[in-house]
Legacy VTK file of the C-alpha trace (Angstrom):
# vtk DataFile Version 3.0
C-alpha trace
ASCII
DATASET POLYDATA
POINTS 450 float
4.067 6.288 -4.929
6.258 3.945 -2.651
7.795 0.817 -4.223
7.389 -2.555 -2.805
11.129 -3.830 -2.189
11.138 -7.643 -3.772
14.348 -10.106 -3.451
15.144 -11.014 -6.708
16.047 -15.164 -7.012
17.699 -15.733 -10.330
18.935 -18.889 -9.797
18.234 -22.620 -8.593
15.252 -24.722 -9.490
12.989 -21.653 -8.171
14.866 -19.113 -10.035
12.682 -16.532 -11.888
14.875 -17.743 -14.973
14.178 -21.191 -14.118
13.287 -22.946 -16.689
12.706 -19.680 -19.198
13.014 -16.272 -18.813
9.727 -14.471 -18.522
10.607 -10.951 -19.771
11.626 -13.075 -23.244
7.798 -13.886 -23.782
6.700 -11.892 -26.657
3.513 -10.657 -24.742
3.096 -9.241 -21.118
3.711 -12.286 -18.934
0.901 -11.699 -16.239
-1.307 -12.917 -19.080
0.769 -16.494 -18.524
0.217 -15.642 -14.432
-3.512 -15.289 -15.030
-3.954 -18.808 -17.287
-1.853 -20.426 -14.442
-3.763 -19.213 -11.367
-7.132 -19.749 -13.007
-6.062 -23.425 -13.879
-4.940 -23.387 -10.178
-8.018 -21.972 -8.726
-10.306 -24.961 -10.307
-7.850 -27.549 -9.082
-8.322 -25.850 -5.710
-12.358 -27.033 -6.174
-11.895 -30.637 -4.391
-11.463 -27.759 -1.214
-14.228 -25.798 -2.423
-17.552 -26.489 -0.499
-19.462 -27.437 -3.792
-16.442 -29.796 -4.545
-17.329 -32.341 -1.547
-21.352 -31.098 -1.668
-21.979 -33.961 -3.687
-20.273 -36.498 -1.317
-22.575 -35.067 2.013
-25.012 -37.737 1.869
-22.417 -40.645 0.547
-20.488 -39.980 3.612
-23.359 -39.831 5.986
-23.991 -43.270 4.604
-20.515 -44.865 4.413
-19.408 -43.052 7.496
-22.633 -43.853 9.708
-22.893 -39.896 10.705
-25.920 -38.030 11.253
-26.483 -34.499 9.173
-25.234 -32.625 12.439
-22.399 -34.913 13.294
-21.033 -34.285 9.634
-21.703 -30.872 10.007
-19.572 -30.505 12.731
-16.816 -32.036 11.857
-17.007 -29.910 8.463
-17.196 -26.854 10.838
-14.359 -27.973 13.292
-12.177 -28.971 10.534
-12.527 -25.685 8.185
-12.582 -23.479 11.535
-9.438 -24.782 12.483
-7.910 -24.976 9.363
-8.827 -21.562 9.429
-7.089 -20.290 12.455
-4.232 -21.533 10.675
-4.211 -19.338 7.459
-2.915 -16.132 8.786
0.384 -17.760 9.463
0.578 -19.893 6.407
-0.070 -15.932 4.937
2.446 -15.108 6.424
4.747 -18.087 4.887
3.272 -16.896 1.577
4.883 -13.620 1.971
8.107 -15.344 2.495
8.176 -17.606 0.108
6.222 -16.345 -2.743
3.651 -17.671 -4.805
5.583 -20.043 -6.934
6.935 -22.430 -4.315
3.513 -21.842 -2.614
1.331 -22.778 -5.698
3.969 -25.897 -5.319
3.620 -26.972 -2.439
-0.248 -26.482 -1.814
-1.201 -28.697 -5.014
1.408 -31.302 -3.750
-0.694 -31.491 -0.213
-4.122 -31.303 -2.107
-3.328 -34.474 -3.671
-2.097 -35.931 -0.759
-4.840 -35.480 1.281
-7.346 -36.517 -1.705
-5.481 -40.160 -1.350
-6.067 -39.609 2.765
-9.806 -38.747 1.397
-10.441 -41.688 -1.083
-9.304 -44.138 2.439
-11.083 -42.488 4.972
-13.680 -45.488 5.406
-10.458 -47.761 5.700
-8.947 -45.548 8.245
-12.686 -44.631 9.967
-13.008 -48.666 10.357
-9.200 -49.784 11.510
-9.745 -46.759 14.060
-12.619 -48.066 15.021
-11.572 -50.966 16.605
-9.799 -49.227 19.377
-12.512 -46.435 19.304
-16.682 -46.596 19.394
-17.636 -46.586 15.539
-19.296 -42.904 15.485
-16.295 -41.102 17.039
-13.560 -42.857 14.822
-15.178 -41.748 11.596
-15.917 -38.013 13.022
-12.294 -37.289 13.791
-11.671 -39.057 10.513
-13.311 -37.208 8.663
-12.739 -33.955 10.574
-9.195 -34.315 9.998
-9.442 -34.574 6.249
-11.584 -31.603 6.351
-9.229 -29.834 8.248
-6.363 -30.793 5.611
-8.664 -29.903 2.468
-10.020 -26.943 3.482
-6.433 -25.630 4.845
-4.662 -27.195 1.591
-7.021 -26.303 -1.725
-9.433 -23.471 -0.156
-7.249 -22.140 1.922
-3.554 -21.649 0.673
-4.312 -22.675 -3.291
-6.955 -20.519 -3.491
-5.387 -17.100 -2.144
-2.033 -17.693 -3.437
-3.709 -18.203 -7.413
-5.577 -14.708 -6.387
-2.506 -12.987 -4.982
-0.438 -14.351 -8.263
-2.749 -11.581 -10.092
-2.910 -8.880 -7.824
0.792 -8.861 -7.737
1.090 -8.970 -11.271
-1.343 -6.688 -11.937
-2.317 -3.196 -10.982
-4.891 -0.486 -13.583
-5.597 -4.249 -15.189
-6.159 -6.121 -11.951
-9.857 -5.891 -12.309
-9.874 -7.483 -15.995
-7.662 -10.040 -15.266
-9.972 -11.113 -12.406
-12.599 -11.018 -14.402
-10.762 -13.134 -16.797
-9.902 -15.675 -14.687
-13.212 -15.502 -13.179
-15.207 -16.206 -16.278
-13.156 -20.081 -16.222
-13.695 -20.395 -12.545
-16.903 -19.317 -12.375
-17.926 -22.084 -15.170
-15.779 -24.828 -13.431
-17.429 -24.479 -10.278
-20.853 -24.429 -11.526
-20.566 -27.468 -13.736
-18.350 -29.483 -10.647
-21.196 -30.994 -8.814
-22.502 -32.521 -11.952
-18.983 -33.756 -12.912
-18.326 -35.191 -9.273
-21.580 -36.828 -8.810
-20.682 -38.406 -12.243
-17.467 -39.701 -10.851
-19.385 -40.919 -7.679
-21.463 -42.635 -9.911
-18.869 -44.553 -11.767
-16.166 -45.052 -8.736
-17.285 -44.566 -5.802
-16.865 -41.754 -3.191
-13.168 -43.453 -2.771
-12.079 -43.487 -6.336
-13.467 -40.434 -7.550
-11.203 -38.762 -4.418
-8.160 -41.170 -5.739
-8.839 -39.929 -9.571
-8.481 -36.523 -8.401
-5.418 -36.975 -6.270
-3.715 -38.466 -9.110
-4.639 -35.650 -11.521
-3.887 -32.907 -9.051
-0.421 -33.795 -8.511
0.102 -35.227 -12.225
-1.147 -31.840 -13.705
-1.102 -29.033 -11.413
2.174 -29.351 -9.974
4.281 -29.403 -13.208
2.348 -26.516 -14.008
2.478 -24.473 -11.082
6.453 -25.010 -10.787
6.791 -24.379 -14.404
4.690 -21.080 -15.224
4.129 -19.213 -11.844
6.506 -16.496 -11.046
6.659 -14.190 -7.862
6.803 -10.899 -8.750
6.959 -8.912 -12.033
10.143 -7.182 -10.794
12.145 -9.963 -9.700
11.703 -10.593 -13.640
12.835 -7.325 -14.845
9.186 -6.164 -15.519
6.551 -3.846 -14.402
2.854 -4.348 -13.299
0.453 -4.232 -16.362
3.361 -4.626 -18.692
4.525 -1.015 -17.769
2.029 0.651 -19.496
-0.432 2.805 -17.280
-4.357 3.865 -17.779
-5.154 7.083 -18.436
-7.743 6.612 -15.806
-5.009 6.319 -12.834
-4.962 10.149 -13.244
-8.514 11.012 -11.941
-9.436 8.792 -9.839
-7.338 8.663 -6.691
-7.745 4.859 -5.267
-5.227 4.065 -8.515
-2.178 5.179 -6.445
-0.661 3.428 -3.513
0.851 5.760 -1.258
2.574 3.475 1.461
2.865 -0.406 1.925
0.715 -1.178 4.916
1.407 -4.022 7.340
-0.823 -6.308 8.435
-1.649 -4.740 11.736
-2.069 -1.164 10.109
-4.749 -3.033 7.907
-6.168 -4.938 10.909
-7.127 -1.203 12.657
-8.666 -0.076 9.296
-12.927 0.459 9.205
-12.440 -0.643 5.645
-10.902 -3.853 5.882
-13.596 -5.450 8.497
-16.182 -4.526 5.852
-14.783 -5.516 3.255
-14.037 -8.645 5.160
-16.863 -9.012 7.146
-19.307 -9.130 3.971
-16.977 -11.504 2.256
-17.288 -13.734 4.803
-20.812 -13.846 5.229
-21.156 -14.288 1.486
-19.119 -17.578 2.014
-21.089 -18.714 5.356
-24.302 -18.126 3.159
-23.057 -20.090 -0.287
-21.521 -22.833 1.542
-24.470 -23.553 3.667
-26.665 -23.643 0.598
-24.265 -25.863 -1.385
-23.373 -27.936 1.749
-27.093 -28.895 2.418
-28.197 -28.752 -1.007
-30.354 -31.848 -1.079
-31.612 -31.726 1.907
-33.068 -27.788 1.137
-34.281 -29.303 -2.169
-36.394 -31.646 -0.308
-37.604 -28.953 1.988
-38.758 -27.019 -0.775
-40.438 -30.333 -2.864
-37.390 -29.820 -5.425
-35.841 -32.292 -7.602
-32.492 -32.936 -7.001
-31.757 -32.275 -10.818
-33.700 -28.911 -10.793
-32.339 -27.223 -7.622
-28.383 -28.451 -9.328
-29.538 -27.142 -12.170
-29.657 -23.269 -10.450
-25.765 -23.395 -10.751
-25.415 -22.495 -14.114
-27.822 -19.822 -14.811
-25.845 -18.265 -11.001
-22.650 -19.079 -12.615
-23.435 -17.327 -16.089
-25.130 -14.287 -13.792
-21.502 -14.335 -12.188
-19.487 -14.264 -14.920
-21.541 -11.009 -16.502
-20.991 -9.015 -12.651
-17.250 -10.246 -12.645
-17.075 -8.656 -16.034
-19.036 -5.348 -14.967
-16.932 -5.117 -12.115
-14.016 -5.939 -13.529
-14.437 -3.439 -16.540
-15.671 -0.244 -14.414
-13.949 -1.151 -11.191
-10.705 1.329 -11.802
-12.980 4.098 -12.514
-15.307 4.463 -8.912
-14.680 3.894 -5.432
-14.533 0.211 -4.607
-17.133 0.777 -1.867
-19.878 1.186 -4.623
-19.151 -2.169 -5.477
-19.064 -3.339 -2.160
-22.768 -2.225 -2.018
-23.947 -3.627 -4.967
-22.439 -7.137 -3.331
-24.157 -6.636 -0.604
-28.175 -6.083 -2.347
-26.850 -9.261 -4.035
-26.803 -11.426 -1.274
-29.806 -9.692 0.830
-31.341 -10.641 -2.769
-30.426 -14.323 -2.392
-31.243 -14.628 1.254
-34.346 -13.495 0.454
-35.007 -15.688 -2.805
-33.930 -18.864 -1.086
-36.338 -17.959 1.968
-38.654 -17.875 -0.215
-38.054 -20.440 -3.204
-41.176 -21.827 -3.599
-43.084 -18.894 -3.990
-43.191 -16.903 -7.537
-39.855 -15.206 -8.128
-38.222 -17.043 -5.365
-35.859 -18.544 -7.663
-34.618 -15.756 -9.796
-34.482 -14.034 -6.590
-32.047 -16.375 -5.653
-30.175 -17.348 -8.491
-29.808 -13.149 -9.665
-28.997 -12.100 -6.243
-26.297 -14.887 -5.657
-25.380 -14.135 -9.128
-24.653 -10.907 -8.025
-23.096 -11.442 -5.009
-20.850 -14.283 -6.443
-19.478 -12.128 -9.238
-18.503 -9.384 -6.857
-16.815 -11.857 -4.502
-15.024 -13.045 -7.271
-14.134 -9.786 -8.078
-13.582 -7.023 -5.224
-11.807 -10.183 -3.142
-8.843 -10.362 -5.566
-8.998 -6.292 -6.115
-9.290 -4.625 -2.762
-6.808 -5.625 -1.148
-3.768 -4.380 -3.449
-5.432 -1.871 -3.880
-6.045 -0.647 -0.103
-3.102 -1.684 1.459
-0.131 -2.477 -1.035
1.357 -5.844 -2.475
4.426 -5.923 0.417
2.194 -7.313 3.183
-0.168 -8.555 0.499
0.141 -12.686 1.985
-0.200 -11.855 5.591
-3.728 -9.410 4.884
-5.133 -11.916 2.618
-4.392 -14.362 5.036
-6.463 -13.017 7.919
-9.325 -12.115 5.174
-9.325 -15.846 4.423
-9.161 -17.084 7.516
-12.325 -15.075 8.059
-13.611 -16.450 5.258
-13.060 -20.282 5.984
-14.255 -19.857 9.747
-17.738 -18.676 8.326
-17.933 -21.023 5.333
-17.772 -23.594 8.684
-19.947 -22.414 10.760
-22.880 -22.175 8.218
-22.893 -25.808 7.635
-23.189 -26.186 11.323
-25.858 -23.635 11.616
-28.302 -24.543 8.889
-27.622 -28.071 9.817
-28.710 -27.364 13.932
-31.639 -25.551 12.593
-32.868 -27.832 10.475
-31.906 -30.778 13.732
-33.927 -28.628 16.006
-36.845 -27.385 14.053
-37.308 -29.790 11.192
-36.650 -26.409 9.119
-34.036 -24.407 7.285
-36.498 -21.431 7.403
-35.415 -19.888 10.919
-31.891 -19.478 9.675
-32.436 -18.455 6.442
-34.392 -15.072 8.036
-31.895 -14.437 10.395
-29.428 -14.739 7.227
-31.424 -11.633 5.594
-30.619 -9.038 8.082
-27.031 -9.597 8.133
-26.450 -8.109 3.913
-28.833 -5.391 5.308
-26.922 -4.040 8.044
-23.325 -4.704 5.878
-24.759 -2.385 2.923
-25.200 0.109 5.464
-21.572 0.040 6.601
-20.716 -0.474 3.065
-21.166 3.383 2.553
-18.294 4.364 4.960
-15.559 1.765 3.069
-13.076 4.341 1.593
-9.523 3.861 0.287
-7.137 4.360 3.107
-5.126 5.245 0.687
-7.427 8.442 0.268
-6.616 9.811 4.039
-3.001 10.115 3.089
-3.875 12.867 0.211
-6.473 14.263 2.260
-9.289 13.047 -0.192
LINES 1 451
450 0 1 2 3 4 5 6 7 8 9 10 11 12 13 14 15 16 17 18 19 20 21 22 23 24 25 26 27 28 29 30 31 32 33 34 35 36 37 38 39 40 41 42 43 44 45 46 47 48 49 50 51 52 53 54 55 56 57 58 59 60 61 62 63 64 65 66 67 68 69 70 71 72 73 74 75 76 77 78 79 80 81 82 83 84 85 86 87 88 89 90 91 92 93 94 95 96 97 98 99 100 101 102 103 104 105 106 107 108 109 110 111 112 113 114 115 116 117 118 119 120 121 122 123 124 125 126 127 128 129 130 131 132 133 134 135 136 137 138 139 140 141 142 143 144 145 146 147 148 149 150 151 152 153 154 155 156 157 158 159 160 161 162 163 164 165 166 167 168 169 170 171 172 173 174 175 176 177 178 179 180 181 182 183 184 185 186 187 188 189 190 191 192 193 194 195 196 197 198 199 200 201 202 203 204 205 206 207 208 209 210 211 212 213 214 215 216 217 218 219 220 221 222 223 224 225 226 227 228 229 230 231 232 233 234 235 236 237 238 239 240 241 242 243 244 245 246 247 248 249 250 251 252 253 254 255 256 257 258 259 260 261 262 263 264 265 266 267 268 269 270 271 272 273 274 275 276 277 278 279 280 281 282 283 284 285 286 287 288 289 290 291 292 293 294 295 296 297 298 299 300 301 302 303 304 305 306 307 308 309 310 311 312 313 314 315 316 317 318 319 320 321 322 323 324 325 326 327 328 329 330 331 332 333 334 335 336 337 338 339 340 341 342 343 344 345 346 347 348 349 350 351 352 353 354 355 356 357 358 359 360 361 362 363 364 365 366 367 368 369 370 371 372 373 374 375 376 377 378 379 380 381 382 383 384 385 386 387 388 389 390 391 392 393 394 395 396 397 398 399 400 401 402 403 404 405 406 407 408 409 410 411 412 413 414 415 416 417 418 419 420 421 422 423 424 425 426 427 428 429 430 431 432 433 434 435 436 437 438 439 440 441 442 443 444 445 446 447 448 449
């Protein structure tokens, strides 16, 4: 097995014994790297689609957009933010996930405060510009700087925190983590369209800002660490499952680099069918209202669907989490990928019997996995060296698509009056990805000749 070679920084404000040791903790401490990144990953949901889902049809109001001129800023702003991640993956891998974790909360909260003024700024800038085009790039520059900030960086550094830490466990402490997430994200747009209520699109944004920064960043400098060997420590505490010994995708072989991984089948599936998973959910939650209507739904029944999806996600993250060390990932992969062909086909069909636990099992489904295999494969395919600069490219992928469905849901509905047109061409894509699904293998596996 070949051994990821880690710089060790002992001393100075980032030093690994800076402000406590973390091979003195009485327990393992990836356990302490897991509670960290999962409080990290919900403070990352003012990034999240469903964290500004709630504010669509405020802004379209304050902001004097249309549906499609929102839209497209949204998908301008996250596609460039996305183009953006693979070097800022690349920074990761530099500077690890402690100063990372640091510095993304920092610029969350930041741009929340650019967030909570953007009517302010939309109006002074639109005395030297017409009214329309000085809120667009407004707002299209705070999506840019969200999506980039708490979706973006936040989010993969909390998941590469665990990966790193983590190796026969990685799966459970996903799933872990993922039960909290999970949870937090289903309950946000009830929370946020409280806050709306009470303070307005501005302060709920300022509110935020404030706790980010307040909260997060003392916690992120004080409890996440790099690497379990730049501590003195092991992956999984040192001790290894039993199960490493049969099954073959347990054992890393060589470090790949990010343009080994880039040539890999694997990886675009992998990739590919994460990303459509996150062009799918974000252009539900984006446009959730407006689909509501569509389908003669109250907008307190069709929020409601969050929380049985979130408790369906919490029970595949566990599955998954529990039984992913002892198959091949690509299995999994599959399963994923009958989830979302599920929920394409339950949302095309909501209004009809079984439409909705169609929908809210299959995205169940396909949310757990996400939650899961996105946080697993990787590591496990291609090494922790290069880990930053792979995950980057996979969420760059990911951030593109979760802009562009916005945009396309939102033209279809423009153009036809309908979200229906989209939402069948939606079901073919899962189809054709469970195919490829079946082909996924371990690289790892070609270098034993297995």
């Amino acid at each position: 097995m070949t051994e990821p070679h880690f710089t060790k920084k002992t001393g100075g404000i980032w030093g690994v014994r800076t402000p406590f040791a973390p091979s003195r903790f009485p327990f393992f401490y990836g356990w302490v790297i897991v509670f960290a990144a999962t409080i990290g990953s919900i403070f990352s949901i003012p990034g999240q689609t469903m964290g500004f889902s709630v504010f669509t049809d405020v802004l379209i109001e304050e902001l004097g957009l249309s549906r499609v001129q929102l839209s497209l800023a949204y998908c301008l702003g996250t596609v460039a933010s996305g183009l953006t991640l693979p070097w800022l993956g690349r920074v990761l891998d530099r500077w690890g996930e402690r100063r990372m974790a640091v510095a993304s909360v920092l610029a969350t909260g930041l741009v929340l405060f650019y967030l909570a003024n953007c009517g302010v700024i939309s109006q002074a800038l639109g005395q030297a510009l017409p009214a329309a085009a000085a809120a667009f790039i407004v707002i299209g520059l705070g999506f840019y700087m969200i999506r980039a900030a708490a979706q973006g960086v936040l989010s993969m550094t909390c998941r590469n925190a665990i990966g790193k830490w983590f190796d026969h466990r990685r799966g459970l402490a996903l799933a872990i983590s993922g039960v909290l997430v999970s949870f937090s994200y289903s309950f946000a747009p009830r929370g946020l369209d409280w806050l709306i209520d009470r303070y307005g699109y501005d302060g709920a944004w300022l509110r935020m800002g404030v706790v980010t920064i307040v909260i997060m960043g003392p916690i992120a400098w004080l409890l996440f660490r790099d690497t379990p060997e730049e501590a003195g420590l092991e992956m999984d505490g040192g001790k290894v499952a039993s199960v490493a010994v049969v099954n073959p995708d347990m054992h890393i072989h060589r470090e790949f680099t990010r343009g080994e991984a880039l040539r890999d089948y694997s990886f675009w599936v992998f990739n590919l069918t994460f990303s459509f998973y996150g062009l799918y959910a974000t252009a539900f939650t984006f446009h959730i209202l407006s689909l509501a209507s569509e389908y003669q739904f109250a907008d307190e029944r069709i929020l409601s669907l969050f929380v049985p999806i979130a408790a369906t996600s919490v029970l595949t993250n566990l599955v998954f989490g529990a039984i992913n060390a002892r198959l091949r990932l690509k299995w999994l992969l599959l399963v994923m990928n009958i989830g979302c062909l599920s929920a394409t086909l339950g949302m095309l069909f909501l209004d009809k019997p079984g439409g909705v636990s169609a929908y809210v099992i299959g995205n169940g489904i396909a949310s757990g996995g996400f939650v899961s295999l996105t946080g697993i494969v990787f590591p496990r395919f291609y090494g922790r060296l290069h880990l930053g600069a792979i995950s980057g490219v996979n969420m760059s992928a990911m951030v593109i698509a979760s802009g562009l469905g916005p945009l396309a849901f939102g033209l279809c509905q423009q153009f036809s009056g309908s979200y229906r047109g989209i939402l069948v061409a939606s079901v073919f894509v899962p189809t054709l990805l469970a195919l490829l699904s079946l082909r996924a293998d371990n690289p790892q596996r070609k270098l034993t000749g297995n």
